[in-house]
DSSP file (Angstrom, degrees, kcal/mol; ACC not computed):
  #  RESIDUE AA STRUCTURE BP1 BP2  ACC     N-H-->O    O-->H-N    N-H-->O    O-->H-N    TCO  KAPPA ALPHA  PHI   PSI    X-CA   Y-CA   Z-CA
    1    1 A X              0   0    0      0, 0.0     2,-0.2     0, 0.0     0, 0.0   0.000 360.0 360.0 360.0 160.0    0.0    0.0    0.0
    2    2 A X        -     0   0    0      2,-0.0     2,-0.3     3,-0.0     0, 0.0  -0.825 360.0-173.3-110.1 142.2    1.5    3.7   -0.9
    3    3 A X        -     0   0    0     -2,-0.2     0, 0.0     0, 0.0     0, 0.0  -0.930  32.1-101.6-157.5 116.1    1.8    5.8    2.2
    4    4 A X        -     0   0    0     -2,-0.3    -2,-0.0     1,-0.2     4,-0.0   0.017  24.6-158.5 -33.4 110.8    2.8    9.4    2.1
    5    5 A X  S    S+     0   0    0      1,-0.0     2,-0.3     2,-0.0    -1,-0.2   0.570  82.3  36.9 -82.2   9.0    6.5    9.9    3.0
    6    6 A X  S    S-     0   0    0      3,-0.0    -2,-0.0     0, 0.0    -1,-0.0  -0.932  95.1-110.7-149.5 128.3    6.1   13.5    4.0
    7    7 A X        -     0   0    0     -2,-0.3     2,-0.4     1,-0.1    -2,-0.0  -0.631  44.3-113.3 -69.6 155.9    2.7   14.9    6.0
    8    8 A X        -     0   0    0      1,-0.1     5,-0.1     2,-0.0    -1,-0.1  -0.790  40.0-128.3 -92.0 111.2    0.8   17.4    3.1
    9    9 A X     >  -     0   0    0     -2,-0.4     4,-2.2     1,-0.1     5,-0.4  -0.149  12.9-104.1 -57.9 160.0    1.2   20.5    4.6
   10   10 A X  H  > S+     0   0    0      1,-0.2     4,-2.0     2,-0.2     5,-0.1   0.871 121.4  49.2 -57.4 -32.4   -1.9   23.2    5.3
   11   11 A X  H  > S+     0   0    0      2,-0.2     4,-1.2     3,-0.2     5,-0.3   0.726 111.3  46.5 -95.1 -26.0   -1.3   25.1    3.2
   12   12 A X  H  4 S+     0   0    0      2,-0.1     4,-0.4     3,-0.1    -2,-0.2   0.865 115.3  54.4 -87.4  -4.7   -0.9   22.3    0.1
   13   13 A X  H  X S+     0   0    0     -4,-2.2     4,-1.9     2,-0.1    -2,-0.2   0.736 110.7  39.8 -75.3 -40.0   -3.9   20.9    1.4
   14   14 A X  H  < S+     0   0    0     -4,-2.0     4,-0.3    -5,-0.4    -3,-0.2   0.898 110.6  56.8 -84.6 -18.3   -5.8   23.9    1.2
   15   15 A X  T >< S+     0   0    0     -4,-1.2     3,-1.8     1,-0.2    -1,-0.2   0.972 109.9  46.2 -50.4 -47.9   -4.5   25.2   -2.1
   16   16 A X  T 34 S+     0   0    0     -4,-0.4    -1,-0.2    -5,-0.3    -2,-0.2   0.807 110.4  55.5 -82.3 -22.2   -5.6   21.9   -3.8
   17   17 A X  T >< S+     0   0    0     -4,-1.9     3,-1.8     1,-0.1    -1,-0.3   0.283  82.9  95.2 -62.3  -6.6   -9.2   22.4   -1.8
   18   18 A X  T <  S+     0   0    0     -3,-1.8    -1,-0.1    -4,-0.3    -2,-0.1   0.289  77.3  54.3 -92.2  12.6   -9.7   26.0   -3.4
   19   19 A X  T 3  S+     0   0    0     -4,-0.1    -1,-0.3    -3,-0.1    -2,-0.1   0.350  92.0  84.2-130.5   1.6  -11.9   24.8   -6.4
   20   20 A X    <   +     0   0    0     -3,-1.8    -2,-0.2     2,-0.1     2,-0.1   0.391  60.5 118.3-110.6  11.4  -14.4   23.1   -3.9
   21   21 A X  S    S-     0   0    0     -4,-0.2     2,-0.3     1,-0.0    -3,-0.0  -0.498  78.0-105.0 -61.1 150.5  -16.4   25.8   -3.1
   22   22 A X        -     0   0    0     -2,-0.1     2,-0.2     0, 0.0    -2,-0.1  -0.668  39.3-154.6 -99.6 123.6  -20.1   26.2   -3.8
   23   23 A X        -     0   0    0     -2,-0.3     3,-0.1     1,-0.1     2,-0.0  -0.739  23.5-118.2-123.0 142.2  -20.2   28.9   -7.0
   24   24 A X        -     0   0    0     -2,-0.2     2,-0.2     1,-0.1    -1,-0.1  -0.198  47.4 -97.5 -80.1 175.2  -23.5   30.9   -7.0
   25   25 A X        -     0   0    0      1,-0.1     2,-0.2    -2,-0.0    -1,-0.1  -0.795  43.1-104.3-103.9 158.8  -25.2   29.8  -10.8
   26   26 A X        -     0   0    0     -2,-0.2    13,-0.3    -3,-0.1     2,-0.2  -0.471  40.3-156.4 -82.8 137.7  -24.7   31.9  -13.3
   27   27 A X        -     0   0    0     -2,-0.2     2,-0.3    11,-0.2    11,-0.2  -0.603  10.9-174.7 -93.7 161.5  -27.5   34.4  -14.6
   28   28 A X  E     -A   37   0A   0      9,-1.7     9,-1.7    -2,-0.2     2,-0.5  -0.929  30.3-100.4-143.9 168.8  -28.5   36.4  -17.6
   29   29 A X  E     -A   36   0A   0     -2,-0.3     2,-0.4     7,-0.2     7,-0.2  -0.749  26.6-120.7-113.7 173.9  -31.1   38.9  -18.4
   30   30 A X     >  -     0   0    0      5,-3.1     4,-1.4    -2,-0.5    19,-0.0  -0.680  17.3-148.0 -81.9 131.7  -34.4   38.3  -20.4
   31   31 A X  T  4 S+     0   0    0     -2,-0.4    -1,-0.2     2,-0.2    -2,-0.0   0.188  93.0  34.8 -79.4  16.5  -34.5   40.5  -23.4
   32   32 A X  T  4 S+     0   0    0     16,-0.1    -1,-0.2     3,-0.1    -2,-0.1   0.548 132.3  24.0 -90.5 -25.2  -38.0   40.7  -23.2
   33   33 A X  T  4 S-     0   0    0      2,-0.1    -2,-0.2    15,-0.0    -3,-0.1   0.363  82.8-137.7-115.0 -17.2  -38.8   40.7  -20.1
   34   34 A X     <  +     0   0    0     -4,-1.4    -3,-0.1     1,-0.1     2,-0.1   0.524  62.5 136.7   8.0  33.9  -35.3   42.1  -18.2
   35   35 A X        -     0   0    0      1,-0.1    -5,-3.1    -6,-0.0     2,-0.2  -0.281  66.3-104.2 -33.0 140.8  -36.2   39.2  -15.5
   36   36 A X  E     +A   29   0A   0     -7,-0.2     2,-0.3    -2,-0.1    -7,-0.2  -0.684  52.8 169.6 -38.7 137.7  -32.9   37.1  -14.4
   37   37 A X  E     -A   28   0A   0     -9,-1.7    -9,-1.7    -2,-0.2     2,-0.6  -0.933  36.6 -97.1-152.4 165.8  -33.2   34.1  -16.1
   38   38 A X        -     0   0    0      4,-0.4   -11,-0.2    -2,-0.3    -2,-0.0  -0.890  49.5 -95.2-125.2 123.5  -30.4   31.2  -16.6
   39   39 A X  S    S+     0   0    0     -2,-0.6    -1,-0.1   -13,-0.3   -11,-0.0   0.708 104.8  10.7  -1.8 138.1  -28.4   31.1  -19.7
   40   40 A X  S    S+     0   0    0      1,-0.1     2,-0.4    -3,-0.1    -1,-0.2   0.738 105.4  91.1  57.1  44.1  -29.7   28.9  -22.4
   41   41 A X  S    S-     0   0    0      0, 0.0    -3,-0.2     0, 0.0     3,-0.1  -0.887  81.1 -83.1-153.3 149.1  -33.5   28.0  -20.9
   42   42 A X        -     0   0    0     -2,-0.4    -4,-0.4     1,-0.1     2,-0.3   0.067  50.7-104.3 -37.8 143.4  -37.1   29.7  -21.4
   43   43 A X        -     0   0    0      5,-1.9    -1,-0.1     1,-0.1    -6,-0.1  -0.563  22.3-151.3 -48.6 127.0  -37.8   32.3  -19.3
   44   44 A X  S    S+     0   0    0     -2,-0.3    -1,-0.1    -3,-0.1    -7,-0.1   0.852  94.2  46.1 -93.7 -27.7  -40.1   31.4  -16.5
   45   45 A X  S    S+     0   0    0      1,-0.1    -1,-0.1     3,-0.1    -8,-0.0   0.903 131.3  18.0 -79.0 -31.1  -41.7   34.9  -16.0
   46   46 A X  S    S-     0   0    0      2,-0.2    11,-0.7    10,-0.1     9,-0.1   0.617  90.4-128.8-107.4 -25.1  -42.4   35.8  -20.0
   47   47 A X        +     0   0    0      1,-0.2     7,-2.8     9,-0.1     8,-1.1   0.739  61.4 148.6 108.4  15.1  -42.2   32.0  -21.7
   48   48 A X  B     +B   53   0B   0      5,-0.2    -5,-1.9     6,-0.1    -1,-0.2  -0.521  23.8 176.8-107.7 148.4  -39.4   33.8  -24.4
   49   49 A X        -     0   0    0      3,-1.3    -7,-0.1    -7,-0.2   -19,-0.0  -0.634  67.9 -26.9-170.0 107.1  -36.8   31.9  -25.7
   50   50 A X  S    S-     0   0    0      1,-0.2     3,-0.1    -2,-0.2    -8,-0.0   0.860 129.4 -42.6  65.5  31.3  -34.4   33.2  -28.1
   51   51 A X  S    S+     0   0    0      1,-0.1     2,-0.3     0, 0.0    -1,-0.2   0.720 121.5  97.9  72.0  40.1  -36.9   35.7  -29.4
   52   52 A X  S    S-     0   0    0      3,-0.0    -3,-1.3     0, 0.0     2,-0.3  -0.961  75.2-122.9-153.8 130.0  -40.2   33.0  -29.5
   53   53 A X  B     +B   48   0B   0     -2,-0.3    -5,-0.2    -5,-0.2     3,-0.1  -0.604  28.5 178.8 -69.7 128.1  -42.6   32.5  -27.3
   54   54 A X        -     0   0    0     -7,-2.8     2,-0.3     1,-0.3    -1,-0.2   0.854  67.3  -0.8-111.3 -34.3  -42.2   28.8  -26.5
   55   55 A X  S    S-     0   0    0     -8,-1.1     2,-0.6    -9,-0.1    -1,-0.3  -0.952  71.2-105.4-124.2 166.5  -45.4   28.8  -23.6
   56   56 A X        -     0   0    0     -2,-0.3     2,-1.1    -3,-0.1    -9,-0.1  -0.785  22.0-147.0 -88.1 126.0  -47.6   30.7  -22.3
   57   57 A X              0   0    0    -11,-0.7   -10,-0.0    -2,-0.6   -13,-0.0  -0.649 360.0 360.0-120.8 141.0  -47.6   32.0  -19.0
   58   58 A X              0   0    0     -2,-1.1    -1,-0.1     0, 0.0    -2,-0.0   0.376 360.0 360.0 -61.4 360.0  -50.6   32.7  -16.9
């Protein structure tokens, strides 16, 4: 079995941890609507996607 020959210090432990943080999602706005909406899927407030209404919403 393979067994570290050196303890991983704190600080090369936490370098290599620095990408496993929780990243907020990314947003866009609606060009019809100026809503938030997220990148590449229908709008939930107007139904617009990519200048077409794809439903209607009540």
């Amino acid at each position: 079995m393979a067994v570290p020959k050196r303890k991983t210090s704190k600080s090369k432990r936490d370098s290599r941890r620095s990408h496993d943080r929780l990243r907020e999602p990314a947003s866009s706005e609606c060009p019809q609507c100026h809503q938030p909406k997220l990148p590449h899927r229908v709008c939930r407030e107007c139904g617009y996607y990519n200048g077409r209404q794809i439903f209607e919403v009540e």
